[in-house]
Every structure is written in structure tokens, then in C-alpha cells.
N, C-alpha and C positions, 0 to 999 in steps of 0.2 A: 241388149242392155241388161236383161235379168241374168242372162247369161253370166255375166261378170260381178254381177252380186251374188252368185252361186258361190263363184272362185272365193271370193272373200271370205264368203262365208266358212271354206273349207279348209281356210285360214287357222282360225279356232283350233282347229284339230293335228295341228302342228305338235304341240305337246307332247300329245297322247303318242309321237315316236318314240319319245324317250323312253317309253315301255318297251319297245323290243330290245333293248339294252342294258334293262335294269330289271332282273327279273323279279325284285321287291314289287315295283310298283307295277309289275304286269301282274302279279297274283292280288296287287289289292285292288285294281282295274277287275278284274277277272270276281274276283270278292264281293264287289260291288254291284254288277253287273248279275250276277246269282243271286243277289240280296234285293235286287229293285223289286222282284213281283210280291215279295213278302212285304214291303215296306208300303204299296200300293195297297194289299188289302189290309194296313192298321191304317192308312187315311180313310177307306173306304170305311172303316167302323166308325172311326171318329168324326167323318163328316154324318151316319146315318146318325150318333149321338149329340153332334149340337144340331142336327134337326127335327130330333126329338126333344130336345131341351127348345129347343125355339119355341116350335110350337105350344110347351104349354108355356113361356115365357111372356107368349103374344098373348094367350090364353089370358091371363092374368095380370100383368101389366101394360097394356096395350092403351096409348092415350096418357098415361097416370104419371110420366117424366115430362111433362111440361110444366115450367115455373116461370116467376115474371120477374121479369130482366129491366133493371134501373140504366141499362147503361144507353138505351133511347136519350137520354136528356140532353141539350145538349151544355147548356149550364146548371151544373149540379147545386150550386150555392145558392140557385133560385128555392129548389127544391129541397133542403134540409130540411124542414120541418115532415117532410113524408116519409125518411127513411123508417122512423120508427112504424110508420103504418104499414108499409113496404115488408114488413117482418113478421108481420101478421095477416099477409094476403093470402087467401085460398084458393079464389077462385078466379078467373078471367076477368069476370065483368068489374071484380073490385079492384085487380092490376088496371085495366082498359081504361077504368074510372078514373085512375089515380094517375094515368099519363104514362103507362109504362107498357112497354110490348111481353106480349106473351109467347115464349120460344120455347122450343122443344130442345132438349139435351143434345147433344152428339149421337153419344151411345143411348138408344132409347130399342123400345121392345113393340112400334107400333106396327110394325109386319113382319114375313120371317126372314127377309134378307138383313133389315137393318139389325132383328135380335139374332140370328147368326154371327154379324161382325161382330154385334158387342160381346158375344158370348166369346169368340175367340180373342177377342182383343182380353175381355176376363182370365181366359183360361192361359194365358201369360201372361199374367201377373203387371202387367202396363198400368191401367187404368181402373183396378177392380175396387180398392177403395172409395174411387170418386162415386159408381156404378151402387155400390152399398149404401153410402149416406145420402144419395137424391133417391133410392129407394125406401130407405128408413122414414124419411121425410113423406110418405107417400100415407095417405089418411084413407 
């Protein structure tokens, strides 16, 4: 049975005929192929510098992206008179107090896997805005 998931697999590589016919795309085959190991050590730097940037990321913001989230309620119109308090919440106990859950970010820096992702998800340009202003917001 793996057997015939091999064949399949070797499917894929059907394409890569058309190179011995087209000698464009066998030299940019060929191009590419010379070009992998070089292109494997600029990942290799770049992974060793968002894991240098992680770590002092965790260093220093580690914990400090969690905010308190109004969207627990389940009828919000009970609860209008607490947005404005809701706006001036700092701490846990005073979101906890007020009926509201305390969540941490998406993108957050509390160990270095999750500030690895955020930093790459940062490092093009996606979501780095959002990552700036619940940092800003950070006391």
C-alpha cells in the first residue's frame, strides 16, 4: 500500500520533464538548485535573529499583553453603564470584578515560541500595527 503512495508521489515530478526540452528552464532548475544552500544559511541567520530578538522580547514583555475582554457578556445592554469603567481597567481583579474575562493577545511575548511567531508574523508587515498599540498601552 505505501508502495503506491510512492508512485503518486512521484507524480509531482512529472513537470520537471519539461526541462530536458527546454534548456531555459533546465538552467533555471540547475540555478536554483546551486542557489538552495546559500539560501538555507540566510534562514539559518535569520531564525538565530528572531531568536535573539525573542528572548529579550520574553525578557521584557512577558505577561504584560493581557487585557480585559467585554465580549464574555452575554447581554451587553445590561451592562452599559461599565463600558466607561471597562476603559479604565488595569488590572485583573478590577476586569474579574466587573464581569469581564481576562485574555491574553494572539500575538503575545510570554515564552519564545509564541514571541518567535509574533515576531515573524511582525517582520511581514501583517499584523505589526496591532502588536505596537497593545504594546504602547503597556504601563
Amino acid at each position: 500500500m505505501s508502495g503506491i503512495k510512492v508512485l503518486r508521489l512521484i507524480k509531482i515530478l512529472r513537470p520537471l520533464r519539461a526541462a530536458k526540452f527546454n534548456p531555459s528552464l533546465r538552467i533555471a532548475i540547475q540555478s536554483l538548485a546551486i542557489a538552495f544552500p546559500g539560501i538555507l544559511d540566510i534562514l539559518y541567520v535569520m531564525l538565530l535573529f528572531l531568536f535573539v530578538y525573542a528572548i529579550i522580547c520574553v525578557n521584557y514583555f512577558s505577561g504584560l499583553f493581557y487585557n480585559c475582554d467585554v465580549e464574555g457578556f452575554e447581554d451587553l445592554s445590561k451592562y452599559q453603564y461599565l463600558f466607561p469603567i471597562m476603559k479604565k481597567v488595569d488590572n485583573k481583579w478590577d476586569c474579574l470584578n466587573a464581569g469581564a474575562s481576562w485574555k491574553n493577545q494572539f500575538l503575545n511575548f510570554d515564552n519564545v515560541v509564541n514571541s518567535m511567531s509574533s515576531l515573524f508574523i511582525m517582520s511581514n508587515s501583517v499584523q505589526w500595527s496591532q502588536v505596537m498599540f497593545k504594546g504602547a498601552k503597556i504601563r
